[in-house]
C-alpha positions in Angstrom: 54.0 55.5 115.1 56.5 54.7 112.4 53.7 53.6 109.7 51.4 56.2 110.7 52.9 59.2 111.8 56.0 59.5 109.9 57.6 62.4 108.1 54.9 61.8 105.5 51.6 62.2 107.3 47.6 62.6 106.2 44.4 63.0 108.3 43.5 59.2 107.7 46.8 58.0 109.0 46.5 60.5 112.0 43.5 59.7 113.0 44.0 56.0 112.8 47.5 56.6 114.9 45.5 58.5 117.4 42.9 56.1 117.9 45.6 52.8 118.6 47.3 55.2 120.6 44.1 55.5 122.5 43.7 51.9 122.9 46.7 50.9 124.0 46.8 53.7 126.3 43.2 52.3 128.3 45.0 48.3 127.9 47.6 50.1 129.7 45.3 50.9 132.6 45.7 46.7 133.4 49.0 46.5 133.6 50.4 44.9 136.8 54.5 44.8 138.3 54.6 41.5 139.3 58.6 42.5 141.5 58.0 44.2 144.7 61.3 45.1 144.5 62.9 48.5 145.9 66.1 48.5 144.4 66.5 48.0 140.5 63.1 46.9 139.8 63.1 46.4 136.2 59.4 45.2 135.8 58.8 48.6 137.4 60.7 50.4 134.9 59.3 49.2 131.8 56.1 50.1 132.9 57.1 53.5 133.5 58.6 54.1 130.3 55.9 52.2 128.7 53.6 55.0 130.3 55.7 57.8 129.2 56.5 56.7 125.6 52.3 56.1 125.4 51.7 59.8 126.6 54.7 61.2 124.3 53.2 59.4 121.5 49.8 60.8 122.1 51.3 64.2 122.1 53.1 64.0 119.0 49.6 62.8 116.7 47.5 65.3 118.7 50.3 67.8 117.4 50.5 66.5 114.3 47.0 66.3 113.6 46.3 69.8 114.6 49.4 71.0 112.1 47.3 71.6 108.5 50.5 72.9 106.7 53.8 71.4 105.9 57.3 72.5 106.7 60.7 70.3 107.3 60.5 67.1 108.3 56.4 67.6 108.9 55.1 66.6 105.3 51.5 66.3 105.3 50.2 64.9 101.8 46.8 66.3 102.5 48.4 69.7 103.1 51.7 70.0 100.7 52.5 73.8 101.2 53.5 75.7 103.6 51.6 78.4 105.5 53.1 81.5 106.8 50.5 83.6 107.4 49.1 81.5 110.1 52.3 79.4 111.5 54.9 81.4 111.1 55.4 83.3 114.2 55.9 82.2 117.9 53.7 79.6 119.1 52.5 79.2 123.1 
């Protein structure tokens, strides 16, 4: 994420973020808690936080990716200005 999907972002980058993102996402379908721990399992955790920082992160490039104009801290070399006619409004 921070070499790839920085403030200063292009298509290339994206798309290279989005597809480690995707592999680390289907590795993560093997990991194992080895603790069968019910109080203060920290092997559990970590695995859970690993799973929710993998599914932020895919979120985030997705986003990005789909963004084709720049504006604050979302630079995108490939698309330099801004564009107000179509992002510029309320998005849902």
């Amino acid at each position: 994420m921070s070499d790839k999907v920085g403030i200063f972002r292009t298509q290339d980058e994206l798309a290279q973020a989005l597809d480690e993102v995707l592999k680390i996402k289907e590795r993560y379908k093997n990991v194992s808690v080895s603790s069968a721990d019910k109080y203060m399992n920290y092997g559990l955790h970590n695995a859970l936080e690993l799973d929710f920082m993998l599914e932020v992160a895919h979120v985030i490039v997705l986003g990005a990716l789909l963004r084709e104009e720049s504006r604050g801290a979302h630079f995108r070399r490939d698309f330099p200005t801004r564009n107000d006619e179509n992002w510029l409004k309320h998005t849902s």
